[in-house]
VOBAFI-428635 format. One record per atom (N, C-alpha, C): residue in three letters; atom name; x negated, y negated, z negated. Coordinates in nm, 4 decimals. Layout:
BEGIN
(node 'ala'; 'CA'; (X; Y; Z))
...
//
This chain:
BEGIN
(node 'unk'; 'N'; (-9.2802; -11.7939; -9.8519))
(node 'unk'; 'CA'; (-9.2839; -11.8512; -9.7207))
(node 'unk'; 'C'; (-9.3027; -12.0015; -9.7352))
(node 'unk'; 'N'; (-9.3755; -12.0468; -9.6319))
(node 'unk'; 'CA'; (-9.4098; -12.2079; -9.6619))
(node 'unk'; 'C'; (-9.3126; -12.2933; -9.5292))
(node 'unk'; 'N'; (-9.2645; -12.4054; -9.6138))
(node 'unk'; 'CA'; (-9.0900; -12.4222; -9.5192))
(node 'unk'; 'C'; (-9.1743; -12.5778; -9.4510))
(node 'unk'; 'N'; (-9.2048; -12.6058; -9.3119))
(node 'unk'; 'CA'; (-9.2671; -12.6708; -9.3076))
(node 'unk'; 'C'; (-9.2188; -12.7354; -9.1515))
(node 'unk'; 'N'; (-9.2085; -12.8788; -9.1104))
(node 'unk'; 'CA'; (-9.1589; -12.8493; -8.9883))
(node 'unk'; 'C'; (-9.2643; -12.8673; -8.8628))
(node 'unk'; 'N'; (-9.3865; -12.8797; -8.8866))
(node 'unk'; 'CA'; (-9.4938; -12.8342; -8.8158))
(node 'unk'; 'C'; (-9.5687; -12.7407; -8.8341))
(node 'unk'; 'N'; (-9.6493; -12.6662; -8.7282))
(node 'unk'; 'CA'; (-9.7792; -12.5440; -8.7596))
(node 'unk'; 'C'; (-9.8943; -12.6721; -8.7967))
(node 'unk'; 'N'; (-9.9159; -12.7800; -8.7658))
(node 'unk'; 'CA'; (-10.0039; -12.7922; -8.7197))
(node 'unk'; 'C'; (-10.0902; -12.8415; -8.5914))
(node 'unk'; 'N'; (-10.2410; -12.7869; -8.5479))
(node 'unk'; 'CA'; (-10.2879; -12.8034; -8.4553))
(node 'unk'; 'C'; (-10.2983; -12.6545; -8.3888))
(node 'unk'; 'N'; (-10.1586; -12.6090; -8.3755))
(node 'unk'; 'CA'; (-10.1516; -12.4303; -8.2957))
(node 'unk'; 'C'; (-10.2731; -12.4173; -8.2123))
(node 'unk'; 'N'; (-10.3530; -12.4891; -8.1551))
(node 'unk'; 'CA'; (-10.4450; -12.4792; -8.0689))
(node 'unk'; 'C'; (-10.5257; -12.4200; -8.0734))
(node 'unk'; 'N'; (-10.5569; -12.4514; -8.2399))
(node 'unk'; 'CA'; (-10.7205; -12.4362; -8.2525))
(node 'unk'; 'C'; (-10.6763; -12.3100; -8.3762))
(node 'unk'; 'N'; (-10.5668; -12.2066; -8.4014))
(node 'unk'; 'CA'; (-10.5343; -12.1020; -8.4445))
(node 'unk'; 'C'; (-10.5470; -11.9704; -8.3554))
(node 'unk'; 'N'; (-10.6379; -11.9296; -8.3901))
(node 'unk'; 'CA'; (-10.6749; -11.7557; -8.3259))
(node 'unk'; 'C'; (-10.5833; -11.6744; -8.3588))
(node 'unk'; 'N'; (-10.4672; -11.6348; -8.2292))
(node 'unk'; 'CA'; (-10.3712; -11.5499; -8.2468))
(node 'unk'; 'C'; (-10.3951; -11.3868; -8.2295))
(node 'unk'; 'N'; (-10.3485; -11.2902; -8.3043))
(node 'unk'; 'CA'; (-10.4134; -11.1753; -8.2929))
(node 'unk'; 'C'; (-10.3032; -11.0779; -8.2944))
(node 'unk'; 'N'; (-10.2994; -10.9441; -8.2067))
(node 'unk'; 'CA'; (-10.1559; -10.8742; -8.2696))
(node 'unk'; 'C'; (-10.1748; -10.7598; -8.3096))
(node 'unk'; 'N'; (-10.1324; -10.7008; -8.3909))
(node 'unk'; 'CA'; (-10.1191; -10.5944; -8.5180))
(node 'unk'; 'C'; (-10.2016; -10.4255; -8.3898))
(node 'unk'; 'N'; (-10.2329; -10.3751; -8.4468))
(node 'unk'; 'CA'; (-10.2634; -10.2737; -8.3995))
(node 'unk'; 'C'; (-10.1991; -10.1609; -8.3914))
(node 'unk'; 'N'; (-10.0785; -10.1750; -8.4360))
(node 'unk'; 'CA'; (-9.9678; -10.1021; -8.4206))
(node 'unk'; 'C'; (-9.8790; -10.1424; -8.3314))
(node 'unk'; 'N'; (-9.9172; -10.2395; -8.2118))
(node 'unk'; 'CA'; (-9.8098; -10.2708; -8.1249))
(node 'unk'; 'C'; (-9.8334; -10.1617; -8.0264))
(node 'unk'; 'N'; (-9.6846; -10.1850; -7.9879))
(node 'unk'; 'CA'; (-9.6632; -10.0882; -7.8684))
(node 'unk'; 'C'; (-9.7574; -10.1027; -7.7282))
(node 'unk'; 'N'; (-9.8282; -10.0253; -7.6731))
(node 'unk'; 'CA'; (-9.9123; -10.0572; -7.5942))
(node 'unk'; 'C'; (-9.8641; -10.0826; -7.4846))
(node 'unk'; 'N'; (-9.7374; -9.9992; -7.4375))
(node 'unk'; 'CA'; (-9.6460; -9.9722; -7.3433))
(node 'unk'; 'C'; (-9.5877; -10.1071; -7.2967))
(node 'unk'; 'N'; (-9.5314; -10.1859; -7.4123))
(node 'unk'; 'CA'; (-9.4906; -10.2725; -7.3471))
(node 'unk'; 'C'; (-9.5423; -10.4043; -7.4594))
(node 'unk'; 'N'; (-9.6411; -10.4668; -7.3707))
(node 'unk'; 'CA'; (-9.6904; -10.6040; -7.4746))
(node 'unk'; 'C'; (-9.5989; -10.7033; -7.5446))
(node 'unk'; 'N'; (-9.4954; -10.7288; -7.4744))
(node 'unk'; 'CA'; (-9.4319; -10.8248; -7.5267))
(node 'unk'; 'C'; (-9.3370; -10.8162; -7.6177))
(node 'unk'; 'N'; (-9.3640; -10.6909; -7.6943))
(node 'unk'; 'CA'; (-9.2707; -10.6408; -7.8007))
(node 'unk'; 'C'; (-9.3626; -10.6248; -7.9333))
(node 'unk'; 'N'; (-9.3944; -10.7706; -7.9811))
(node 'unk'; 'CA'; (-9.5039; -10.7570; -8.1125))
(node 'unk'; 'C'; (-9.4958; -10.9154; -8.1250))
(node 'unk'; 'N'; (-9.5109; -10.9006; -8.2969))
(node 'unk'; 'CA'; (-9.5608; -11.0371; -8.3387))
(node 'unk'; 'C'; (-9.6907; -11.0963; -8.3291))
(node 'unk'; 'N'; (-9.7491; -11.1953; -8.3492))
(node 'unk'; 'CA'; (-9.9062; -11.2301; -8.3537))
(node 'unk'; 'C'; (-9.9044; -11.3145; -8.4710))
(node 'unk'; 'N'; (-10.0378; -11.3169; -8.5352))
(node 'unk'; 'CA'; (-10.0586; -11.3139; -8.6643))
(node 'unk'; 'C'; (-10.1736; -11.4182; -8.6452))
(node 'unk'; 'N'; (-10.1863; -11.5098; -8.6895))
(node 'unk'; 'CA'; (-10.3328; -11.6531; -8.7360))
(node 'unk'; 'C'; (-10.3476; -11.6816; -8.8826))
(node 'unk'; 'N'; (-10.4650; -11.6853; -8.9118))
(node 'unk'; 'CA'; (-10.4675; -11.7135; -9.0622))
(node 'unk'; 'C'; (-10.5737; -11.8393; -9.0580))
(node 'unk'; 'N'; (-10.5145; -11.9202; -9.1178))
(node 'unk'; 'CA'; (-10.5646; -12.0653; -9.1431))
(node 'unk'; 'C'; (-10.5651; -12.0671; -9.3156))
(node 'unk'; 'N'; (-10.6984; -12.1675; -9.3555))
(node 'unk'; 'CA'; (-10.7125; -12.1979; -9.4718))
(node 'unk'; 'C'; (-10.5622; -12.2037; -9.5498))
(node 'unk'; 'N'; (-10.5140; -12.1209; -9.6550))
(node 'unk'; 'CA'; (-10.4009; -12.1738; -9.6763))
(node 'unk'; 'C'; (-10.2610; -12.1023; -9.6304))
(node 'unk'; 'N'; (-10.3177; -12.0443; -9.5512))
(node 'unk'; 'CA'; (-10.1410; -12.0506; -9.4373))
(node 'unk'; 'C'; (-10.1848; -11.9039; -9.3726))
(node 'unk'; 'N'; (-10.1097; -11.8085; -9.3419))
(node 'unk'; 'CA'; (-10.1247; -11.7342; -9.2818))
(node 'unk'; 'C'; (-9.9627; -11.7021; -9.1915))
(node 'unk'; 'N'; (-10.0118; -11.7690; -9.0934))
(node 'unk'; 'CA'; (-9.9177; -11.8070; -8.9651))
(node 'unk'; 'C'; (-9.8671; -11.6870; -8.8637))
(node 'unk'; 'N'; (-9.7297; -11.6708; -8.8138))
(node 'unk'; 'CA'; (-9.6652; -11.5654; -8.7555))
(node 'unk'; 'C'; (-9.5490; -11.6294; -8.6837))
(node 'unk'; 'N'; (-9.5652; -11.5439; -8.5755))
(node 'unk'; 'CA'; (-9.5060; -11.5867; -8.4156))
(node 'unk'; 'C'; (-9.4372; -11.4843; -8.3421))
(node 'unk'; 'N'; (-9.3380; -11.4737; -8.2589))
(node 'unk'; 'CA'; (-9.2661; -11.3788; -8.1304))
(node 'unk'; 'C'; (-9.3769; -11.4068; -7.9998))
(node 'unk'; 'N'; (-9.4760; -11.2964; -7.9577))
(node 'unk'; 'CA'; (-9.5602; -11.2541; -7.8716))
(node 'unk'; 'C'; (-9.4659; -11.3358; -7.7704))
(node 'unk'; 'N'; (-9.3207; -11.3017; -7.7609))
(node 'unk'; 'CA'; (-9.2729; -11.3729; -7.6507))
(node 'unk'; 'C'; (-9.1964; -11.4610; -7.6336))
(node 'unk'; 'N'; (-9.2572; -11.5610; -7.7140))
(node 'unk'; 'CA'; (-9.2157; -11.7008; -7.7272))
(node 'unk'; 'C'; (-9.3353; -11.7627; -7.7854))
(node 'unk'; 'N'; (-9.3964; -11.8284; -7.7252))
(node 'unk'; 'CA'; (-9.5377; -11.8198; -7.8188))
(node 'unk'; 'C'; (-9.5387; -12.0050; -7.8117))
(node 'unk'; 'N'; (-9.4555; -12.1208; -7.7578))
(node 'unk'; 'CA'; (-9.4339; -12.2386; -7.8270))
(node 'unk'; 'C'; (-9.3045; -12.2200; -7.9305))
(node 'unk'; 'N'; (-9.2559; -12.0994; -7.9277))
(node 'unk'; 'CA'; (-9.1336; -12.1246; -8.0225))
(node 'unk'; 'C'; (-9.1505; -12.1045; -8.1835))
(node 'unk'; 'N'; (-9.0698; -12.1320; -8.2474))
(node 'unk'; 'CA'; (-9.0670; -12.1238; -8.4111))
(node 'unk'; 'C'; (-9.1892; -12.0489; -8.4728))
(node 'unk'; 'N'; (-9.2337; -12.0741; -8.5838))
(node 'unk'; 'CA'; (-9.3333; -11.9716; -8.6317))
(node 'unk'; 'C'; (-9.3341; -12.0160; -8.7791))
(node 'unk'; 'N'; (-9.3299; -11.8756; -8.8349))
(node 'unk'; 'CA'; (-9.3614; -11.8572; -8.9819))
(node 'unk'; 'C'; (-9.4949; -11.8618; -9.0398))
(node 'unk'; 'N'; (-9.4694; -11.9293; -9.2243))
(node 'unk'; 'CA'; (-9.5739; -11.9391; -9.1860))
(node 'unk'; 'C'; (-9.6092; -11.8816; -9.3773))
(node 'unk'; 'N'; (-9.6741; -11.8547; -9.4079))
(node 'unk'; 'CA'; (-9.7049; -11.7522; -9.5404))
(node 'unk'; 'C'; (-9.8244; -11.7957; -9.6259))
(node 'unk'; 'N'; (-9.7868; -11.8045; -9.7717))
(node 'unk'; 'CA'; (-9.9307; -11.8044; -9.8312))
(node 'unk'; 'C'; (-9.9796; -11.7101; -9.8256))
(node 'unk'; 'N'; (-10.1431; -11.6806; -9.8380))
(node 'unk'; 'CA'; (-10.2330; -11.5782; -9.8323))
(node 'unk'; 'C'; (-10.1441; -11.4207; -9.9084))
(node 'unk'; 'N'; (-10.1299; -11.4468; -10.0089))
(node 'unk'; 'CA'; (-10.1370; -11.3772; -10.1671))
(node 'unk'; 'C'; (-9.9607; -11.3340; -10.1100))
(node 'unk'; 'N'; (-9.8563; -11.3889; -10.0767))
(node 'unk'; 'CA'; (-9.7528; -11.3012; -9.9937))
(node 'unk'; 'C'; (-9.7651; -11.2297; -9.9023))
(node 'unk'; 'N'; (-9.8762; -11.2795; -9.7607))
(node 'unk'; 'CA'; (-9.8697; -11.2067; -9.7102))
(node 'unk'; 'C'; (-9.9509; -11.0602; -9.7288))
(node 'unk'; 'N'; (-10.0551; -11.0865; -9.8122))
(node 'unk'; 'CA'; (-10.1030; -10.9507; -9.8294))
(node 'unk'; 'C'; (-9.9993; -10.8812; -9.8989))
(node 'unk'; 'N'; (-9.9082; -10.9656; -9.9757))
(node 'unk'; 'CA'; (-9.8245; -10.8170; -10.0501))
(node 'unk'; 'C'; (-9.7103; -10.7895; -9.9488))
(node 'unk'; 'N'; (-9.6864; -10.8348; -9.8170))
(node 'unk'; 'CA'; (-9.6562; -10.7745; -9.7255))
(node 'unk'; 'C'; (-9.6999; -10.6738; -9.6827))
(node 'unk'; 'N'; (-9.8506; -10.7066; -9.6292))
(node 'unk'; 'CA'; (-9.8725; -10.6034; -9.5145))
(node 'unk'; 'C'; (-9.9425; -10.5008; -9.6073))
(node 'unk'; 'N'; (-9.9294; -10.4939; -9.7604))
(node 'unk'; 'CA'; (-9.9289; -10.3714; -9.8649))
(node 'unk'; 'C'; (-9.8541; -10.2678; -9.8202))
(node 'unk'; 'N'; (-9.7247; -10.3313; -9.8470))
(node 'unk'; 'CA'; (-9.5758; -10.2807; -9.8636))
(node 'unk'; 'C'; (-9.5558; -10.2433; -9.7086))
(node 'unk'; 'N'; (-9.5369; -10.2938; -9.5837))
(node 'unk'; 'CA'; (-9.5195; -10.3063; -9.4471))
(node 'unk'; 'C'; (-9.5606; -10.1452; -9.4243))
(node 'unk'; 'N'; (-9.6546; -10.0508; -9.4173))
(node 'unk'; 'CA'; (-9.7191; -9.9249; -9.4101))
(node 'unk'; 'C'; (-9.5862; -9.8418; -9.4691))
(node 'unk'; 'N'; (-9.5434; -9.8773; -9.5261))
(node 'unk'; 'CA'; (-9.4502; -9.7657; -9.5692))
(node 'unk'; 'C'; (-9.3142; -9.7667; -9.5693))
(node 'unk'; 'N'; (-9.2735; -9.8663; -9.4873))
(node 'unk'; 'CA'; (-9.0945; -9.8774; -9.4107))
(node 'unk'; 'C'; (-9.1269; -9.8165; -9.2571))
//
């Protein structure tokens, strides 16, 4: 995880949410931006609040592992 106390320019980050969110109710999913470097993560419903933020090469061995919990 990259410990940082800004995103950035959040603006100009294309937020996207997993295709496994609940359709039923939107505001129950994270959203996901990947910037040179950084692959950035947010609460759908809080979207100026806190956000994580990941090197490339962790988060893929996340969303490896993530499929099978």
């Amino acid at each position: 995880m990259i410990s940082q106390t800004s995103a950035g320019d959040a603006s100009r980050l294309e937020w996207f949410k997993s295709s496994y969110s609940d359709s039923s109710n939107s505001n129950e999913c994270v959203e996901v931006a990947s910037a040179p470097g950084t692959v950035h993560v947010r609460d759908s419903k809080d979207l100026p609040g806190p956000r994580l933020g990941f090197a490339p090469a962790v988060w893929t061995d996340f969303v490896t592992y993530a499929p099978s919990i």
